[in-house]
KOLSELUM-803839 format. One line per field, with one value per residue (C-alpha): chain; x, y, z; residue number from 1. Coordinates in steps of 0.2 Angstrom, whole numbers, always signed. Example, Ala and Ser with C-alpha at 12.3 -4.5 7.8 and 13.67 -1.06 7.14 Angstrom:
BEGIN
c: A;A
X: +62;+68
Y: -22;-5
Z: +39;+36
k: 1;2
//
This chain:
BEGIN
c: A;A;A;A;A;A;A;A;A;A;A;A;A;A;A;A;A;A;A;A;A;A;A;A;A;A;A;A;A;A;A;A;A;A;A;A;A;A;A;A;A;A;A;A;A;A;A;A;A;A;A;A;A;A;A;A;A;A;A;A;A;A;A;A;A;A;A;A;A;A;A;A;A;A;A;A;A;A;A;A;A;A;A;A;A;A;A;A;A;A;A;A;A;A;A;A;A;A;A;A;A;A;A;A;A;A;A;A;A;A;A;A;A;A;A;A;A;A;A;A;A;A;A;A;A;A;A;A;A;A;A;A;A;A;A;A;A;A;A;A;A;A;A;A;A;A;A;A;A;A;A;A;A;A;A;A;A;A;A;A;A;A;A;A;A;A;A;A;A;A;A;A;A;A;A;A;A;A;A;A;A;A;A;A;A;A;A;A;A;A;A;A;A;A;A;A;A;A;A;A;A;A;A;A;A;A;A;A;A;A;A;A;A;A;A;A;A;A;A;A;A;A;A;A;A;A;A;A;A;A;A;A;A;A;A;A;A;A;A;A;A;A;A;A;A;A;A;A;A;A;A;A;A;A;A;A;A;A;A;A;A;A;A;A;A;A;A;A;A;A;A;A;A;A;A;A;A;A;A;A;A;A;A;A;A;A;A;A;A;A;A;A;A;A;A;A;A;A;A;A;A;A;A;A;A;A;A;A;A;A;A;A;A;A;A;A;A;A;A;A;A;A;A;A;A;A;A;A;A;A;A;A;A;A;A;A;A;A;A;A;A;A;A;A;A;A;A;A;A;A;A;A;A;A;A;A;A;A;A;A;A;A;A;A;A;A;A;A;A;A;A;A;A;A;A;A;A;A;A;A;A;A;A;A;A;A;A;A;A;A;A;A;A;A;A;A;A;A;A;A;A;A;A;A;A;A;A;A;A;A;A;A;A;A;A;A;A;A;A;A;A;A;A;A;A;A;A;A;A;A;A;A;A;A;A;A;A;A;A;A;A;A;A;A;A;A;A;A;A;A;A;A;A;A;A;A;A;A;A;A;A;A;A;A;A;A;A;A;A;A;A;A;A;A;A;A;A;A;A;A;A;A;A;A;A;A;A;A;A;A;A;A;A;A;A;A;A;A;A;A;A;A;A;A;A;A;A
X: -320;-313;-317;-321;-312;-323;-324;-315;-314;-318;-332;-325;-339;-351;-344;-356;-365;-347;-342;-325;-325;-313;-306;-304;-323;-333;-350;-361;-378;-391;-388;-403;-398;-389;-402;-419;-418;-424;-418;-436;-431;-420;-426;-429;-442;-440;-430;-442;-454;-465;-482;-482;-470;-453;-439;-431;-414;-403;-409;-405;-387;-384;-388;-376;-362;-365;-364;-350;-338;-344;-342;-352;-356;-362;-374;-380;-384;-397;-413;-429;-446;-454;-470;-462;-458;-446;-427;-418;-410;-396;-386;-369;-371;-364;-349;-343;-329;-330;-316;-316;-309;-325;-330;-346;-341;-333;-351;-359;-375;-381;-389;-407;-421;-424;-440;-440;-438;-451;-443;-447;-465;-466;-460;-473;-488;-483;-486;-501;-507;-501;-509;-527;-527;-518;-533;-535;-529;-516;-525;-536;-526;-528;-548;-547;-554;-541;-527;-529;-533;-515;-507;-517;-510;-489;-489;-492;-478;-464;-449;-459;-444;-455;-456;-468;-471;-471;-465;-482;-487;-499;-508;-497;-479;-489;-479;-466;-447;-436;-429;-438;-441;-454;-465;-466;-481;-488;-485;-479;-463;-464;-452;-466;-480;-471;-471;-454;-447;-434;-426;-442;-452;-463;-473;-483;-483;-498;-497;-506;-516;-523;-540;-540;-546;-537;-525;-515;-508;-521;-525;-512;-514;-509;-497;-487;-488;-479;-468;-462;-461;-476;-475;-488;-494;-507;-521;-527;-541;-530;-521;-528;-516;-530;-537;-521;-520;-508;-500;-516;-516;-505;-508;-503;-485;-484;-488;-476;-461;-468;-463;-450;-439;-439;-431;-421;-425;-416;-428;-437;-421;-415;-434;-428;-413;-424;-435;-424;-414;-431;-434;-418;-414;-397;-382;-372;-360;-345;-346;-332;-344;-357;-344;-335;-337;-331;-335;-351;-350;-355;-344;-338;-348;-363;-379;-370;-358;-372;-385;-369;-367;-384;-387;-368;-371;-386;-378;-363;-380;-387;-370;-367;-385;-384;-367;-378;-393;-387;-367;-374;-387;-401;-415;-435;-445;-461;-474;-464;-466;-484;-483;-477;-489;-503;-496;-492;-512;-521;-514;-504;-487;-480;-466;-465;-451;-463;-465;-482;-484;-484;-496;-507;-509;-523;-518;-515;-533;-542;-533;-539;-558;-554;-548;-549;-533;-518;-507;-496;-507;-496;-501;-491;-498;-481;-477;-461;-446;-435;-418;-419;-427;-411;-405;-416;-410;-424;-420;-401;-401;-416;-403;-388;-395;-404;-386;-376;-391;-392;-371;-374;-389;-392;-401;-407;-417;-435;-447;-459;-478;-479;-495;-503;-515;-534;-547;-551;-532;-531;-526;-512;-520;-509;-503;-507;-504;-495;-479;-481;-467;-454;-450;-434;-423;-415;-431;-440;-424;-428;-444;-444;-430;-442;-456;-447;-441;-457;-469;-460;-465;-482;-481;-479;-462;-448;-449;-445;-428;-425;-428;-418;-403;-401;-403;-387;-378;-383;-376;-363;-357;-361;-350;-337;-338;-339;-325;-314;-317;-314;-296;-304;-307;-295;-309;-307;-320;-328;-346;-356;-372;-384;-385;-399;-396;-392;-375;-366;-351;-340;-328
Y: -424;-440;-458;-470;-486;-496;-487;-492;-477;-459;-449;-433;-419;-417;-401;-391;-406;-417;-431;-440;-457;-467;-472;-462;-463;-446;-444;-430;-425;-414;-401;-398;-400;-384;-375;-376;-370;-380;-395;-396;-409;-419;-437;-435;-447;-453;-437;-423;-413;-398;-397;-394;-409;-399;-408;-400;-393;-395;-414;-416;-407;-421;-433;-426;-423;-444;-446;-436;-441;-461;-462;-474;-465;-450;-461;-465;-446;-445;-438;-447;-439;-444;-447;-459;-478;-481;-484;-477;-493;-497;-479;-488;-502;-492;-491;-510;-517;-532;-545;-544;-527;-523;-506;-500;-485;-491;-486;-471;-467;-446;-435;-439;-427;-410;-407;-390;-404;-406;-424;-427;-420;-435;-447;-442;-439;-458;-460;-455;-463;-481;-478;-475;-490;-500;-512;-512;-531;-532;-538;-526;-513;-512;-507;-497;-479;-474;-483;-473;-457;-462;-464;-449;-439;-442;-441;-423;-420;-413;-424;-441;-456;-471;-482;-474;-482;-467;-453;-456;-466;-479;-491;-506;-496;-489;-494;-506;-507;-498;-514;-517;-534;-527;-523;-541;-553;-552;-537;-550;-559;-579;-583;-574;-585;-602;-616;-618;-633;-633;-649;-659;-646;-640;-624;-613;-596;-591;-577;-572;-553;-539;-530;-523;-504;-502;-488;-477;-461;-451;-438;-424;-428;-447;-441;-432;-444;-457;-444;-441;-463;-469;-488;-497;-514;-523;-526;-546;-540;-533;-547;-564;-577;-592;-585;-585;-580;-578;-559;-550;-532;-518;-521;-538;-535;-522;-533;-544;-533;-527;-544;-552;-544;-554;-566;-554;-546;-559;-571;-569;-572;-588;-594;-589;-600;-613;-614;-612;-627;-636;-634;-638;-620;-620;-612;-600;-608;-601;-610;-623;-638;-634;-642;-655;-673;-682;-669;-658;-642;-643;-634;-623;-617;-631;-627;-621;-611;-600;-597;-592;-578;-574;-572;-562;-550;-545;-542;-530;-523;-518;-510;-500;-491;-490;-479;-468;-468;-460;-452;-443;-442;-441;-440;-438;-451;-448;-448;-433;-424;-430;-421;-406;-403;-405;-391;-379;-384;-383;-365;-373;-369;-363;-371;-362;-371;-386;-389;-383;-400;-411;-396;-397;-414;-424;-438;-425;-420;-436;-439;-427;-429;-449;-444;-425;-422;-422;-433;-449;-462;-477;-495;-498;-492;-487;-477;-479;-488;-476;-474;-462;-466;-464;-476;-491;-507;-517;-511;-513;-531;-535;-528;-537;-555;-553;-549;-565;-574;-568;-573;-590;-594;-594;-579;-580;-597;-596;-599;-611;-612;-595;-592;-578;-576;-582;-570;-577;-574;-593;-600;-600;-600;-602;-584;-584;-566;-564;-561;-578;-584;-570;-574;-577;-583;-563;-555;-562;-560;-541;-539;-550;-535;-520;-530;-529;-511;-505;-515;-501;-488;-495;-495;-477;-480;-474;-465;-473;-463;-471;-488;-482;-476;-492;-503;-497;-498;-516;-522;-513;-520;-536;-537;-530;-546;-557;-549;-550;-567;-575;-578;-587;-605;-618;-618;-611;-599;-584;-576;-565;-555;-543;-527;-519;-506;-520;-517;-535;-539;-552;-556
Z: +45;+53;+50;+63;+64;+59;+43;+27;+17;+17;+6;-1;+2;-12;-23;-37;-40;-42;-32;-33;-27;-19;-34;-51;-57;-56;-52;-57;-49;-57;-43;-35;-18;-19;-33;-22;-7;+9;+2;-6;-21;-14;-4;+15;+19;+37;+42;+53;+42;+44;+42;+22;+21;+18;+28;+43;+35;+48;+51;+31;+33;+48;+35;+23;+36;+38;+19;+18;+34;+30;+51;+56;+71;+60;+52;+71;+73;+60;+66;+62;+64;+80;+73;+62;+65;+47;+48;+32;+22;+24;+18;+22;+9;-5;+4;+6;-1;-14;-11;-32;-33;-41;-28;-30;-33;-51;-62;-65;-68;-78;-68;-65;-73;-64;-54;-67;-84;-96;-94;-76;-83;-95;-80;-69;-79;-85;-66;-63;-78;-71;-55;-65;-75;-62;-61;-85;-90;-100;-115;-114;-118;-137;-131;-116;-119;-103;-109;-124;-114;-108;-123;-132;-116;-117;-135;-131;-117;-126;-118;-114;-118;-117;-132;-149;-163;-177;-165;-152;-138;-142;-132;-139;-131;-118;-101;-112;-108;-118;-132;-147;-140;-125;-139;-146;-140;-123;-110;-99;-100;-103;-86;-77;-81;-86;-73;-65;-60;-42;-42;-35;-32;-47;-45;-56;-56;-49;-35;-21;-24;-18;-18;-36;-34;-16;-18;-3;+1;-8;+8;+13;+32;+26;+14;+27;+39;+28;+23;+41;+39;+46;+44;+37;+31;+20;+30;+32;+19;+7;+1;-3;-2;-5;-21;-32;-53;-64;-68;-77;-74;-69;-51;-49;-57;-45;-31;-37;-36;-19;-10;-21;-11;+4;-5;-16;-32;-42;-40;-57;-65;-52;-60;-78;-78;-71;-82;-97;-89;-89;-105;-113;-120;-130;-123;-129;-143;-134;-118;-117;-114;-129;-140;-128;-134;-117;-105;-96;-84;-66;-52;-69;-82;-77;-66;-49;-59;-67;-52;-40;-56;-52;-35;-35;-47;-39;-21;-32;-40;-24;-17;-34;-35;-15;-17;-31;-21;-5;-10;-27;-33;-16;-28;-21;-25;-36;-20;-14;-31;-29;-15;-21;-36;-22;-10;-26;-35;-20;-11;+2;-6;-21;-30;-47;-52;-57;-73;-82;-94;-74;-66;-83;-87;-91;-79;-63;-65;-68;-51;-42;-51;-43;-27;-23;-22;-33;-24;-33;-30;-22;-23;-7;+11;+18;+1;-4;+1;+14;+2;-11;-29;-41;-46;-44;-33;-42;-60;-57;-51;-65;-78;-70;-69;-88;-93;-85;-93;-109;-110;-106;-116;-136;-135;-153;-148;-151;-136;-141;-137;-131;-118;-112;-97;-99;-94;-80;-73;-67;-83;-97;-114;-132;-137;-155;-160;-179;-168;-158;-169;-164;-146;-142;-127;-125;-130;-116;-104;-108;-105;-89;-85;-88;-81;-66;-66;-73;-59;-49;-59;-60;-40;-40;-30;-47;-62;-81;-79;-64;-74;-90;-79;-67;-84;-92;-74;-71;-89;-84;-71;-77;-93;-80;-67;-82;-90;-73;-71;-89;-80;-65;-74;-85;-96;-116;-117;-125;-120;-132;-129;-135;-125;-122;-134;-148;-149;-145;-133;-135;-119
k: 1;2;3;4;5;6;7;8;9;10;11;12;13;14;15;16;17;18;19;20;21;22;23;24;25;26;27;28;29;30;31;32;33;34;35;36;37;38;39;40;41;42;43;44;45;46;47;48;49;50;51;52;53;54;55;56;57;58;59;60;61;62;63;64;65;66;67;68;69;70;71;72;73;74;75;76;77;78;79;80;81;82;83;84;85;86;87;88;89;90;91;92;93;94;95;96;97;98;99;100;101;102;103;104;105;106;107;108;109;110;111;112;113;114;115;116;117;118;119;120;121;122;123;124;125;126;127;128;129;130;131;132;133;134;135;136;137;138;139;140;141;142;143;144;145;146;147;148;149;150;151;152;153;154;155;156;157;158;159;160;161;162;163;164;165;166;167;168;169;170;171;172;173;174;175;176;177;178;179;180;181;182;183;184;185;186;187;188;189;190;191;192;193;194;195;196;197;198;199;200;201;202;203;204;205;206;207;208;209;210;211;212;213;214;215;216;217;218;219;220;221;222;223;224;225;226;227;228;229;230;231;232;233;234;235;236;237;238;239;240;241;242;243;244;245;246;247;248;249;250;251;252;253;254;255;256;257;258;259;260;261;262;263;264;265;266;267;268;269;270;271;272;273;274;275;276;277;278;279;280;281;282;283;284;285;286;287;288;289;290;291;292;293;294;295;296;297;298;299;300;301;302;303;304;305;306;307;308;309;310;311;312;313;314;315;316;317;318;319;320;321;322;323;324;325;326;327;328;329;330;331;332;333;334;335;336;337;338;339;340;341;342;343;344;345;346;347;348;349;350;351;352;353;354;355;356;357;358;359;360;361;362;363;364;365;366;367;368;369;370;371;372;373;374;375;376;377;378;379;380;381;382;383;384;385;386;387;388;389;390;391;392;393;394;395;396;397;398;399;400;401;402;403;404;405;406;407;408;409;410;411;412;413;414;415;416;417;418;419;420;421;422;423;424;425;426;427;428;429;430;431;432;433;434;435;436;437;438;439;440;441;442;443;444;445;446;447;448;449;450;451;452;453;454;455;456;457;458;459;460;461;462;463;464;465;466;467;468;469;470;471;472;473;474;475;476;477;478;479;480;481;482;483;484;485;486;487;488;489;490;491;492;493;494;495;496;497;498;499;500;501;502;503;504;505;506;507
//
């Protein structure tokens, strides 16, 4: 296999699940590809499909053949279904070069779960469980009988890895992010709902919404469709952009997520450093201008200096889970599983490699009791995004940019006069729970991390390992760009954080 001129380097061909990159790293999928026969559990959206939704084989080998060569004009050749109108995203961006020797290619991420896992069982029954409560406010949690349905229901599945409290799921963990600081105070993170303050612009952070109850891709005939990439939109009725509130439920955090991105997924955090700048937050006793007498930081280690951290390790981010995404790891996202378990429950095609705790579950029936059928309900009309699901561009760069800024701020300050939403959605009220007094600068930073990775989730676009996965590369490759960089400046300095698993870094 040759590579065009245009192209900078060359993808050595996927072998028993091992990938060797460019440079010395290795990459490990969990196999599938070559384990199911038809491609079946691997991501093809986009690509031609037959009529019960398994992809055309020899148009998914023409997409390997592009992975594999990285010709550019190999990439031209892949086949899209003609019923569909969706271009695949951007499959080459895991192979650029970053002018800081920092390749996407560097980071790793484990296999992702098997279709066959009582693990990808507990991922999706979490799922279908987001997608019926979608529309429960978050402060209603403690006292929703289907929230605790939901809770009652993954205690039970054997391999469920979201946050218990006492070995089972309960309605205050239900949905939370993986640190012990997502379970402190309000569902929502403070720099989602705090007012944020752009030089002389000053905004709050109400959004725009959609109709609560509206979910898609709940027939076959429109399942398959969007599976072949049928493009589709919000209607004008669907969202309201006149009638704005702050974010209440599960449904408006997924919206959020669903449009941050035409700016780019690091804006929450562009708005965290804000708003922590705003409101004096400390910085990190290490920075050289915390304890300068005679001089401040500007163009180093001031304002500028920071939100160019930012918005750069959210582009190497992006290129690092778009090199997993598409050279190892080609993992189906959860409407295609949905998809699965429908043809398997309903007669139309068996797959017995799924797992019985996902076909049995309490959340896959009260589906189909909702919606007579067993399909993933997506919060989206167009489904999911046309890249593969593993690892998580959103949950990546959420994880990244919560890094940079828990290195530069004292992430042990408290965060004073905590809110939470009114009931009415259109109003911040004091949050005056026995925890109020807990929150802290890199407790927030965290959750505003899995509030981002799991509005996804919630979407019904990524699974929870997908989320877990794409945190640990995104801290990873941010202590790596600060760590390169430490030489970059004049400056005596040091930078210490918390990671996500508590462990702390000092660099």
């Amino acid at each position: 296999m040759s590579t065009s001129s245009g192209s900078s380097r060359r993808q050595p061909p996927v072998t028993g699940g091992r990938i060797a990159g460019p440079d010395p790293t290795e990459h490990v999928n969990n196999g599938e590809e070559n384990i199911y026969p038809g491609y079946v559990a691997c991501y093809s959206k986009g690509l031609p499909h037959d009529d019960t939704g398994e992809v055309d084989p020899e148009a998914y080998r023409r997409l390997l053949r592009a992975v594999n060569s990285a010709d550019p004009a190999d990439f031209e050749s892949i086949p899209l279904d003609p019923a569909g109108a969706r271009k695949l995203t951007n499959p080459q961006g895991g192979l650029a070069a970053n002018a800081d020797g920092i390749d996407a290619t560097s980071f790793t991420a484990p296999p992702a779960p098997r279709l066959d896992s009582p693990e990808n069982s507990g991922d999706m029954a979490e799922l279908y469980w987001m997608a019926l409560t979608r529309d429960v406010p978050f402060d209603q949690f403690d006292t929703d009988p289907l929230v605790a349905s939901a809770a009652a229901d993954l205690s039970r599945m054997s391999d469920f890895r979201g946050p218990k409290e006492g070995g089972v799921v309960t309605t205050r963990t239900l949905f939370r992010g993986d640190t012990p600081q997502d379970r402190i105070g309000p569902y929502i993170s403070q720099f989602l709902l705090r007012d944020v303050q752009f030089g002389t612009h000053h905004y709050s952070q109400r959004q725009d919404t959609v109709q609560p109850g509206r979910d898609y891709v709940t027939t076959f005939p429109t399942w398959l469709a969007v599976q072949r990439g049928l493009s589709r939109r919000l209607a004008p009725g669907d969202r309201n952009r006149t009638e704005t509130r702050y974010l209440r439920t599960p449904r408006d955090l997924s919206h959020y997520v669903h449009f941050d991105a035409d700016a780019s997924p690091f804006q929450p955090f562009l708005n965290a450093g804000l708003i922590l700048l705003r409101e004096r937050a400390p910085l990190d006793a290490n920075l050289p201008y915390h304890w300068s007498s005679n001089q401040d930081g500007f163009a180093t280690f001031g304002m500028p200096h920071l939100f160019d951290l930012i918005t750069s390790v959210a582009a190497r981010a992006l290129r690092a889970t778009w090199w997993q995404k598409w050279y190892v790891h080609r993992r189906l996202r959860p409407e295609a599983v949905g998809g699965r378990v429908h043809a398997h429950l309903t007669g139309l095609h068996r797959y017995d490699f799924l797992d019985r705790e996902l076909l049995e579950s309490e959340a896959v029936q009260r589906v189909f009791d909702r919606n007579q059928s067993h399909l993933l309900p997506q919060a989206y009309p167009e489904g999911a995004p046309t890249h593969p699901s593993y690892t998580a561009g959103h949950a990546t760069v959420a994880a990244a940019t919560a890094t940079v800024l828990k290195a530069w701020f004292d992430e042990t300050a408290p965060l004073a006069d905590p809110v939470q939403v009114d009931a009415t959605g259109t109003a911040l009220v004091p949050y005056e729970g026995a925890d109020a007094g807990q929150l802290t600068v890199g407790g927030e930073l965290n959750k505003l991390a899995a509030n981002i990775a799991v509005g996804r989730n919630i979407a019904g676009v990524h699974y929870r390992s997908d989320y877990s996965a794409s945190s640990r590369l995104g801290e990873a490759l941010a202590i790596e760009i600060l760590r390169r960089q430490k030489s970059w400046f004049n400056e005596d300095h040091s930078l210490t954080l918390t990671r996500f698993d508590g462990t702390s870094v000092t660099i």
